[in-house]
Each structure stands twice: as C-alpha cells, then as structure tokens.
N, C-alpha and C positions, 0 to 999 in steps of 0.2 A: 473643164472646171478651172484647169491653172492658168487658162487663159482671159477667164472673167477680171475684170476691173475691178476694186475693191472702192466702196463708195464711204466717205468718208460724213456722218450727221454732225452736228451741230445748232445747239440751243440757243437761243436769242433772247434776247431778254424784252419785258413789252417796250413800245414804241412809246408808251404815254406815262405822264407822270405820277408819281404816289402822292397825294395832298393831304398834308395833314394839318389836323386842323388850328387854327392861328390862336385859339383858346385855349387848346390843347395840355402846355405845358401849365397854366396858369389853373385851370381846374383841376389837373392832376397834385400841383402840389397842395390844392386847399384841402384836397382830400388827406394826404397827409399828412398838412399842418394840424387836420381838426383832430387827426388820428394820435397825436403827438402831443396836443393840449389833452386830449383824453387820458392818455399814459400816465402824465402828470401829474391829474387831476384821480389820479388810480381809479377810471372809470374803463379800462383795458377788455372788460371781459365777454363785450360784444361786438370785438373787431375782428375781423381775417384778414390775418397775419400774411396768408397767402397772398391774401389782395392786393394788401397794402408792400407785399413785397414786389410783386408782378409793377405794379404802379411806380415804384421807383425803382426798377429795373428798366421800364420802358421809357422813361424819362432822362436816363445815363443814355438808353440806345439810341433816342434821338435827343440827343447832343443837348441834354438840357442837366448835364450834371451840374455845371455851375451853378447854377438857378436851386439847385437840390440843396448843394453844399450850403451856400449862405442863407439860404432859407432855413434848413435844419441852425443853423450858429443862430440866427438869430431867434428865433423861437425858445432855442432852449434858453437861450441869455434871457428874454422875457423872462420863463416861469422860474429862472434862477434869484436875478433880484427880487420879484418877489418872496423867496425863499429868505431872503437874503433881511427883506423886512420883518417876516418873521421871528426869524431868529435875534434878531435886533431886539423886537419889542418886548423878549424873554426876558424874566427877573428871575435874580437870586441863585438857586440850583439848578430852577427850569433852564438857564442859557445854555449850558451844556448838553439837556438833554436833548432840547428842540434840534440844538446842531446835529448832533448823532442823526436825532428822527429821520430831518431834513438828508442828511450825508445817505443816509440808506435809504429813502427815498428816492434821490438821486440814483445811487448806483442801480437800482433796480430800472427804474426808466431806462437808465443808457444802456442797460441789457437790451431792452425790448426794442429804443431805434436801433444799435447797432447792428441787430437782426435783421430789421425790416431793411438796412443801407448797406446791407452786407455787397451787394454787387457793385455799390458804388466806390465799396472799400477796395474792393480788387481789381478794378479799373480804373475810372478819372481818379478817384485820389492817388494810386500808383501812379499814373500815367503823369500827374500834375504835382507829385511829389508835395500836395499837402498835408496836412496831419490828419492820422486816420479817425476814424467816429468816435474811439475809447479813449483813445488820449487828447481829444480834442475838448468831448465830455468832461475829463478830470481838472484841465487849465479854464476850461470857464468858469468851474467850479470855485478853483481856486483866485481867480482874477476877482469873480461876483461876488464870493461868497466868505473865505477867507481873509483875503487883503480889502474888503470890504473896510475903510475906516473907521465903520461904527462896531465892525466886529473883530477886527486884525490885533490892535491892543489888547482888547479886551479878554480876547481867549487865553490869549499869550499870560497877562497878568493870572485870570482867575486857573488856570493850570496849575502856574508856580505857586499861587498862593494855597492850594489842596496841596502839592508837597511838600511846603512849608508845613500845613498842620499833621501833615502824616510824621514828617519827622519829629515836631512835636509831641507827639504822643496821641494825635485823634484819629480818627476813624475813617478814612475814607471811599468812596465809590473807584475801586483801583478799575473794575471791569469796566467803567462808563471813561475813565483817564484810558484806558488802553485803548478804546475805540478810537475816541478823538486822538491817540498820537499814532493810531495806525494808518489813518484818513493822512496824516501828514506825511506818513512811508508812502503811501500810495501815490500822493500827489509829486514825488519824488526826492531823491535823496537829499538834493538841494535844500527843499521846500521841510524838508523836517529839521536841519541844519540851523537854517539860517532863520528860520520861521520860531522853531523852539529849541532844538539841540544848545546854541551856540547862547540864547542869553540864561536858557538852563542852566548850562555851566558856572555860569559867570554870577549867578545868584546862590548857586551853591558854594561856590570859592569866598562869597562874603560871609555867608550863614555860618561855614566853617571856620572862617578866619577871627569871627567874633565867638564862635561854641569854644575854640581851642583854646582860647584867651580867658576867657572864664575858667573852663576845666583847669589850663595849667594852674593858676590862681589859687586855685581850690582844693585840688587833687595830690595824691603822692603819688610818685612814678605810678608803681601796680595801677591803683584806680584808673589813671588817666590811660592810661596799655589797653587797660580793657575795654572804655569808653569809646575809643580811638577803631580797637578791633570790634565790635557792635558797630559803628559809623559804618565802616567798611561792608560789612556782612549784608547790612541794610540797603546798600545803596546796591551792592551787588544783587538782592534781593528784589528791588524795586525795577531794574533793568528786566530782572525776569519778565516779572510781573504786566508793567506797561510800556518799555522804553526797549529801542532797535539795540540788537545784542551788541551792533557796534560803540554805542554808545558806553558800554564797561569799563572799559578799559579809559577812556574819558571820563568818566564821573570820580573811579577809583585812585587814577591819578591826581584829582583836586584835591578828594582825601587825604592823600599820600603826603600831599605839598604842605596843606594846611596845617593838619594834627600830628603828620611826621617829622616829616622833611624841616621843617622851620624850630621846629623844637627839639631839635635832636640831640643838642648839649647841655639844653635844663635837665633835659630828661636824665641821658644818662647820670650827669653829674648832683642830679636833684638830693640834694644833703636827708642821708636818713632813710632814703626809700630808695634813690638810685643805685646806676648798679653794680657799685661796688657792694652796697648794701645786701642787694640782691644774692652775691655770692658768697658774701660772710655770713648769709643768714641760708641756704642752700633752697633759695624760693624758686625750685625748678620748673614752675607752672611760671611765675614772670617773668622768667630767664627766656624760656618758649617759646613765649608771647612775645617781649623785644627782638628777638630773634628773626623770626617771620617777620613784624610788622617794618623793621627797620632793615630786613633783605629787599623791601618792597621801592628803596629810596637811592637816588644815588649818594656812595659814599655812608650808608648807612652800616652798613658790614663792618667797614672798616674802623668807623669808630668806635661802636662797640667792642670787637676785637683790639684797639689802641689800648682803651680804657683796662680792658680786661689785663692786657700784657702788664703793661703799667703796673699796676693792684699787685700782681702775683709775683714780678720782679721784687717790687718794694717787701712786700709780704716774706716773700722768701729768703730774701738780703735778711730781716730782720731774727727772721728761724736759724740762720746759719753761722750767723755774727754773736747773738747772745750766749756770753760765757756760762750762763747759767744753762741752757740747752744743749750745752754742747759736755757738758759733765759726764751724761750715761751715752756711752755711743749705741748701745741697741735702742735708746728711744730717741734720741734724734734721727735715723736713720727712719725708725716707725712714723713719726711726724712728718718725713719727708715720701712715705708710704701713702700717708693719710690724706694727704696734701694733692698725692697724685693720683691717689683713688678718688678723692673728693672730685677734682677738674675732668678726671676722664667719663665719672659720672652726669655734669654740668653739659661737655661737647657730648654726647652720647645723648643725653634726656633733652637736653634745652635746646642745642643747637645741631642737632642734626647729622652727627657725626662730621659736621665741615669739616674740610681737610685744612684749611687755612688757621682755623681755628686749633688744630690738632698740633699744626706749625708753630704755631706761636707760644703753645702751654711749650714744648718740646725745646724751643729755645729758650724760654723763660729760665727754665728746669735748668738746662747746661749751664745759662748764665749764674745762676745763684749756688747752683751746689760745687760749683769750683771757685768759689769768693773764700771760702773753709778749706786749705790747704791740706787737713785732714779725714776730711770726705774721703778718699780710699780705705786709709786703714779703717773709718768708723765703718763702713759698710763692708769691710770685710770680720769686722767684730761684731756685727749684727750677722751675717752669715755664720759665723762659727758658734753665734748664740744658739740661731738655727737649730744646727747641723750636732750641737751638742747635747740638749735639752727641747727646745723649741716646735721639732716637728715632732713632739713623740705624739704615741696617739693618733696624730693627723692622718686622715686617707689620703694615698696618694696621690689622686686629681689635685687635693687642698693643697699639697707638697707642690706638685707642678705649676700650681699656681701662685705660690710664695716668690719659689726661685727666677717664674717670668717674670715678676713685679723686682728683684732683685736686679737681673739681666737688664730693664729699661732703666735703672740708676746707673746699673753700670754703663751703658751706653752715653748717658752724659759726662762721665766723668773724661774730662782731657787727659790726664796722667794714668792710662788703663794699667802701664808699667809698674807702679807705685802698688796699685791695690793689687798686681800679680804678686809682687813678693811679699806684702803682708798675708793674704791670699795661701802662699805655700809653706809662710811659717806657720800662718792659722790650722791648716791642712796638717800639717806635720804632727803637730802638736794632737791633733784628734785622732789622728792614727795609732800615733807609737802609744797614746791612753787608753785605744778602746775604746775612746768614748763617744763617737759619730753614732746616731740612731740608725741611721740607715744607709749601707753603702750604694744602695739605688738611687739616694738622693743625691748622695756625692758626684755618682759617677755621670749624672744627669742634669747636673751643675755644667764641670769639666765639658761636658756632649755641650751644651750652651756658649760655653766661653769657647771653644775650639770653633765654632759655626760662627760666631761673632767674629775671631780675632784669628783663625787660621790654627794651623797646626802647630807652627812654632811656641806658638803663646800657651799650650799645654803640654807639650810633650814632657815635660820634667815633670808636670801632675803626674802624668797616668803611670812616666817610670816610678813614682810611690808608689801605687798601687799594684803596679807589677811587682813591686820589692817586698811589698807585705804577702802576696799569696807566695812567693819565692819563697818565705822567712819563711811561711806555714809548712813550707814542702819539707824546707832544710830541717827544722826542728822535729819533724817525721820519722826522717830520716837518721838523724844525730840520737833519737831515743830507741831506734829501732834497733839501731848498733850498740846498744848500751844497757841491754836488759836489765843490769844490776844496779841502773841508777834512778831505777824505779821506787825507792823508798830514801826517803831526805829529801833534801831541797829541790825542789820543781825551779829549773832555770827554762826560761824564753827571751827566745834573742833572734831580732830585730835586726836584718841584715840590707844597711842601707849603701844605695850607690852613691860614690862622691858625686859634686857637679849634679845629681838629682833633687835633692836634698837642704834647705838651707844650710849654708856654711856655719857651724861652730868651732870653735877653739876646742880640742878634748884639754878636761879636766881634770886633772891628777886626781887617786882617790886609791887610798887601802883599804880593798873590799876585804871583810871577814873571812878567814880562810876555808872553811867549808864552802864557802863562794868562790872564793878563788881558783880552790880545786877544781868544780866544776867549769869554768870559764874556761882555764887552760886545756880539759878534755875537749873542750867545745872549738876552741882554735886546731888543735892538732886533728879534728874531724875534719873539718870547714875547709884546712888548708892540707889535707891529705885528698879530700875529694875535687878541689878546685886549686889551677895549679893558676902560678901566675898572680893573685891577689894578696892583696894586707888589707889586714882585719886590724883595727883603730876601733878601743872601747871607751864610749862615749855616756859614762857614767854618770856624768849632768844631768840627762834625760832619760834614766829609767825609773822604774820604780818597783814597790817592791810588798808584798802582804807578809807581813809577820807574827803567831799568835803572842801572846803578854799574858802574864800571871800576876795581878798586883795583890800587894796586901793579904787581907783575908781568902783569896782562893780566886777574885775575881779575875773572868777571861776573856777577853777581846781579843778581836783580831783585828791588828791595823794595818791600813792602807799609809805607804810612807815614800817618798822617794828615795833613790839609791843614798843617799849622805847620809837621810833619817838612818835610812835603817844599818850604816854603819855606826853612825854613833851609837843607838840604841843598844847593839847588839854587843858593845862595850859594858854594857851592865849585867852583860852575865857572867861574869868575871871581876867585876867591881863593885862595891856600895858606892862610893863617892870618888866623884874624878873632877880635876879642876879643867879648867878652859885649854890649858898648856897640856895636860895630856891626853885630851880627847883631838888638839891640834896636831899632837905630835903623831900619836896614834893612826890618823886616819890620813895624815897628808890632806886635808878638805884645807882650797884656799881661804886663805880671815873672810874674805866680802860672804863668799858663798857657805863657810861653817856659822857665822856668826846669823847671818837668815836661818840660818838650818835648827838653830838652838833656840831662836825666839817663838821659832815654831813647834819647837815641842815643849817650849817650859812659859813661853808668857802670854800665850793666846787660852782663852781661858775654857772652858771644855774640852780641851785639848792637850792641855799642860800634863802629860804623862809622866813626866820630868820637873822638879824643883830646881830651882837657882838660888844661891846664896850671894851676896846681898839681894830678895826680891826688887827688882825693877824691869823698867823692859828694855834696856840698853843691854848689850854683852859687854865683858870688859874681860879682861884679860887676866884678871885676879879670882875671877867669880868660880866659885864650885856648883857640881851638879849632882842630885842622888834621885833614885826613882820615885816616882808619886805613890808612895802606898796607897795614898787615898783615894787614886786616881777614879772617878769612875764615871757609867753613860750608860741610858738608856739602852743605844743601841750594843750589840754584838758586834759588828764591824763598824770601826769609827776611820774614818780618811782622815789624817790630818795634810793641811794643806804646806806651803812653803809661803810662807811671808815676802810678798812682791816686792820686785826691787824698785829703786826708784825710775822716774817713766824715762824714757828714751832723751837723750843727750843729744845737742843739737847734731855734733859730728857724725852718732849713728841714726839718726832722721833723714840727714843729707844721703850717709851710706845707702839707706835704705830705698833715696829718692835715685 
C-alpha cells in the first residue's frame, strides 16, 4: 500500500463560452425602471421584491452596475422634478404641506430602492467609491426639489414668515414647521445652515433689534427685564419645539445682543426704575431677573456690580458723614446693621449668593465705615447697649446672631485697636455694675474677637473676668473669717489686676467711717492672705445702696455712687451743710463733687437733696438740706451721676 502512487484529480472548467444575451442588460433594467416608476406612483403592492432584488443583483454580477447606477439617478431625478412641479403649483398653506407630503413620499420610496439595490451598495458603489443609494436619494432631493428656484426662496421666506407670526402672538402649525426643518437636518448639517439656520438668525437679530427699541422706548427697567426674559424663554422654547438643539445657543445669543447686551446702560441707569432704584426700593424679584439676564452677556456682571458699588459707597458715605446720624451711636451702628442685612438679603435672593458680589458690598462696607473716625467707640457703644439692656429676653441663637452681625462691622473697621480699648472700658464698666445680662454673651463675644484677632487682642478681657470670679472667691472668704460682720454694712470689693484693667487715676475720697472700718478689715484680710500685693482703692467706680427716711416716714432705697453716698451720709449728722463743708468733709475733687451734687439736688425726680440759691450750676457759696419732700413711685430709685463733658481731643488721641 505505501508503495502505491498517489494520484492527484483536477476540475476543469468547460472548454466553451457562457453567452449572454446582448439584450440582456437593457430588459433587465426596464424591469426595474417600471418597478421604480411604480414605487413612486405608490402602486408597490404587486411587485417581488425578491425579483426585483435577484435582477439587479444579477445585473452588478455581470458588470452592468454602471448602467444600474445612472439609470436608478436618472429615473428618480424624472419623478422628483415632477414632485418638484407640484409642490410649485401649491397655494397659500397648501405649499408646506404638499412639501412634507412630497418629502415622505420620497423617503418611503428610497426605502423600497434602496432595498431592491442593496447589493449594488455593497459592491460597485464601494468598489467605485460613489455615493451610496440613501444619500444619493437625499442630494437629488435637495438639488430637484429644494434649491428648485421656484421653491428654494420661497420656503425659506414662508418659514420665517410663520415665526414671525408665532412670535407675534398667532397660532401656528409648529408639528408641520418641524417636519420641513427636519427634512433640512436630514439633508445635512450644511443644508440646514446655510438653507435656513444662517438667514433665520439674521431675521431674528432685525425683529429684535426693532422689538428692543420700542420696548426700551416704552418700558421701565422691570417691564423691559421681563419682556426680554419671555423673548428668551420662547426662543428657547421654540428650538425644542421645531429647530436643531444646536441651533440654542445661536438664537439665545441674538437675544442676548439685541435686548441685552446693547442696552445695558439705559437699563441699569434708566431714572426711576433702574437699579439703583431697584435697590432702594428692595425689588428682589428684578434684582433676579437683572441678574441672570445680564450674567447671560459679556461684561454684563460687572456692571451691574460697578453700578451697585457705586450706589452703596455714596449711600454709606452719606449715613456716616451726617452729624445728625451720628448723634445716637446705638442707632447709627443699627443703620449700619440694616444696611448690611438689607444687601446680604439682595446677594443671597437676587444674585445668587455671587461671591464677587459678596466682595464688593464687603469693600464698600470698609470703605465708608472708616470715613467716621468714630466708628470704633460707636460700635462698641452699641455693643455695651447690647450687653446691658438689649439682649435681655432674647434666646440665645438670637444673641449669637446679634454678636455675628457685630463681629462683620468689626471686621471692617481699620483701627480694631481703637474699638479694643473702648471695648475694655465699655466691658469694665458692665462688670464692676452688675449690669451685663448675660455672662454667656460676653464671654462669647471675647471667644469671637480672640478667633478674629489672636490671643493677644483678648487676654486682658478674660484677665477681667478671671478677676471677678477671684473677687467672688475673695469676698467668701473675707465674710467667712469674719462671722461678726454679718450685721451692718454689707461691703463687696472688686479686686482688680493692674495692667488688666483700664487705667484710672485713684481718687481721693473720705469714706464714712463705719465704711471705713470695714475697708481696713478688708485690706488686713486681702494682704494677710496674699503676700507680695498693694491694694489701691478706687473709689471713683464703686457704688453703693443706701435706705433714706424723708419727711413724713417716706422710704427708699437708693442706688448711688461711692461720692453720693458720701455726701449723703453727711446728713445724718447735719440739717444744712454748705458746698465748703461737704468739700472739706469728703476730700471729693471740685470737677467730680460738683457733678456729684447736681445729681442729687438738680435733676429732677431725683433731687433727694435741695440747693440754695436753686439753679443748676454748683457754686461755691450755695447750701444744701435734704428733700423732705422728696418722693417716687418706685421703692428703689438709682440716681445716676451727671456725665461729664465728652472726650477732649488729647484723651481721643490717648485712647487712639
């Protein structure tokens, strides 16, 4: 077997020729062509598709695609211009519609040849790299039927002219516009462009540029804002509706230029309604609205924001500067509250919380409230309004909220040093009175100004407040050891560190001797338990509750500072004492007895004390005797000290 030859077969092909026949190509495509006028003629529904496929398959196989191809072009080019007259001799509405008719008529046929030519797609046209049966379909279309002269204008016009009346306010076939501008997508991006996109544009940039010009004319800012933002809305609207989505952002830009963009200085500046207007009147729905439509523009932001700055510098120059405003410092300080509630309201509702905008109130704010040289002390005299009276009642959230709004003034102020030492006299002063509503609020301040400003910028606060709960301890202690000075005079004393403290001068003063007693007990305590220290009594700033027996039986208890209630307490021992020896008496300096006496004899519900000659000067002649007559609603009456006069430039600088 392994010695057999292996024989090798071989097929041949026949010896004689295939002939076919010379009619061949020419009866196959009449078949065809009739099959193709049929299509057209949507008389399709007794042909085979098979057949008709098989037939021009076998017509590619023998080498007759060319003959395929321009046959198929020309045929359809025939039932197109036709088409073509058609739609021509359409009137009125009908033109539109016939096109449509025609356009889907069309595309259905080129379904059915492209079917039947499908082999010819995937060979000779590959092979011959001409255009394939669909897209070849779509350019005759558009060569025949489209850029047809009698119908290329005319579409074009009666297009714009329906979105001309739609913008005007009419009615129209948006589903029959959408067709015919999808026919132009289809035909290509070009052919939608340059066909419709591109003079669309250019009819809407006139329609606008003549709407705006009336509107402004006519309109005040608001109106025109809203007219403007409607244009917008619509045209966006309309892009849904019948126009390529690329087309948006083209349409909305004409808008922009037209109704925006070109008018952006009438507008804002437009007397009465613009928006300065806008903001003195708090029209936070046009504020909004400018807002957005003029983010939409270049350059748009920023003038509105100019304008804004502008407005709120002058505005505020003019809040800071008036002597009349500047009279009560807790309501100037409020006005400058209100002022900055109002604008954080404005960026917050109108514009979006922008941070540029946030910049700009924020500079504004520094700029003006440092033009008032006494913007520190005032806003530390509205803090101590606060902190005395102001928060009572209030929940603490409300408190926490106060003192933020506080903390951003303080933040503008240049001279933060300036409001620190008014700040610690203001502080001082609510301490050693008792009369801060809340030490949670204080010390929640201080937590504020320490995170703002570092450590060093409060440490001498909080040594206050160390020095009061210390006093609390010390005086514990000092009554602990002294069981027997539990009846008589209740002393409390206030044990302040130098250098913590603002600096005063002590003031001479001969306290009443059952006071005095006590005080010396009080030192040899103080300085028997704590070595090393001097105790300085600073009897300017205390004060002191005393009961009073006037006249008929009547009895109050006043509230008095330490001098009152030395002088007073001269009258329990005297009917009548002149100026000279209630001066000599108490050692109280002239500037500081002589306020002390106007306060208890010439202010008038208060005058527990008479003066001879009545007037309200002190003099040095004048006699004093108690007010029998003295009397007042209340059981405890506070008389206060008659304020000195205001700060001396020397000590303003001191304080600067």
């Amino acid at each position: 077997m392994s010695n057999q030859k292996k024989r090798n077969f071989q097929i041949e092909a026949f010896k004689h020729r295939v002939v076919v026949d010379p009619k061949y190509a020419d009866k196959t495509w009449q078949i065809l062509e009739r099959a193709i006028h049929q299509i057209y003629n949507q008389d399709a529904s007794g042909l085979s598709f098979e057949e008709l496929y098989r037939n021009a398959y076998n017509m590619v196989l023998h080498k007759f695609g060319e003959k395929l191809y321009t046959g198929f072009i020309a045929t359809m080019t025939g039932h197109l211009k036709e088409k073509a007259r058609l739609i021509e001799a359409a009137q009125g509405g009908a033109f539109l519609e016939e096109l449509n008719k025609k356009w889907n008529e069309h595309n259905k046929a080129l379904e059915m040849i492209r079917d039947i030519l499908m082999y010819m797609d995937r060979t000779y046209i590959e092979s011959t790299k001409k255009p394939h049966v669909h897209p070849m379909g779509l350019s005759l279309w558009r060569d025949n039927v489209v850029h047809s002269p009698k119908i290329h204008t005319r579409l074009l016009n009666t297009l714009l002219d329906l979105v001309y009346k739609e913008r005007t306010g009419e009615v129209i076939d948006r589903g029959l516009v959408r067709n015919v501008t999808k026919m132009f997508m289809d035909l290509g991006e070009s052919v939608y462009q340059d066909d419709f996109e591109k003079p669309f544009l250019e009819a809407s940039s006139e329609f606008y540029k003549v709407e705006s010009q009336e509107f402004i004319e006519s309109c005040d800012c608001g109106d025109y804002l809203k007219k403007a933002e409607k244009r917008l809305t619509e045209e966006i609207d309309r892009v849904g509706h019948y126009l390529d989505a690329k087309s948006e952002d083209k349409i909305t830009s004409v808008v922009e230029r037209e109704m925006i963009a070109n008018h952006m200085q009438r507008l804002v500046h437009m007397e009465n309604s613009g928006l300065v207007n806008m903001l003195l009147n708090d029209k936070y729905e046009d504020l909004g609205r400018m807002y957005s439509l003029f983010r939409r523009v270049t350059n748009g932001l920023s003038t509105v924001r100019d304008v804004m700055t502008s407005h709120l510098r002058e505005m505020g120059k003019q809040l800071v500067t008036d002597p009349e405003k500047s009279k009560d410092p807790v309501e100037f300080v409020q006005r400058l509250l209100d002022e900055r509630d109002k604008y954080d309201k404005i960026i917050s509702t109108a514009f979006g919380n922008d941070k540029t905008f946030q910049n700009a109130s924020n500079s504004s704010f520094e700029y003006f409230i440092n033009l008032n040289t006494r913007s520190p002390e005032f806003i530390s005299l509205f803090v101590d309004d606060k902190l005395r009276k102001g928060l009572k009642g209030i929940a603490d959230v409300d408190v926490e909220v106060i003192l933020d709004k506080v903390m951003m003034l303080f933040r503008y102020l240049q001279e933060k040093d300036v409001f620190e030492k008014y700040y610690k006299q203001h502080l001082a002063k609510r301490l050693l009175s008792g009369k801060t509503v809340s030490d949670d609020a204080e010390k929640s301040l201080i937590v504020k100004l320490k995170t703002e400003c570092g450590y060093q910028f409060t440490s001498k606060l909080e040594g206050m407040f160390t020095d009061m709960k210390t006093s609390e301890d010390t005086m514990r202690g000092f009554y602990g050891s002294h069981p027997e000075l539990s009846e008589g005079p209740t002393l409390t004393v206030q044990i302040l560190t130098t250098g913590s403290w603002p600096t005063q001068p002590a003031v001479p003063c001969n306290l009443p001797a059952e006071v005095s007693v006590l005080c010396e007990k009080f030192r040899s305590y103080y300085l028997g338990t704590h070595t090393g220290r001097r105790l300085s009594w600073q009897t300017n700033m205390g004060t002191a509750d005393i009961k009073a027996v006037f006249g008929k039986g009547q009895k109050h208890e006043l509230n008095v500072s330490t001098f009152q209630m030395c002088v007073l307490m001269l009258f329990n021992n005297s009917d009548r004492l002149s100026y000279k020896e209630i001066e000599q008496a108490t050692e109280i300096p002239a500037p500081e007895l002589r306020r002390c006496l106007q306060s208890l004899a010439c202010v008038k519900g208060k005058n527990v004390i008479k003066k001879e000659p009545m007037s309200k000067d002190i003099g040095e002649d004048d006699l004093f005797v108690v007010n029998d007559k003295f009397t007042s609603k209340f059981y405890k009456v506070k008389i206060g000290t008659v304020v000195a006069q205001k700060e001396t430039e020397p000590e303003k600088q001191e304080t600067r």
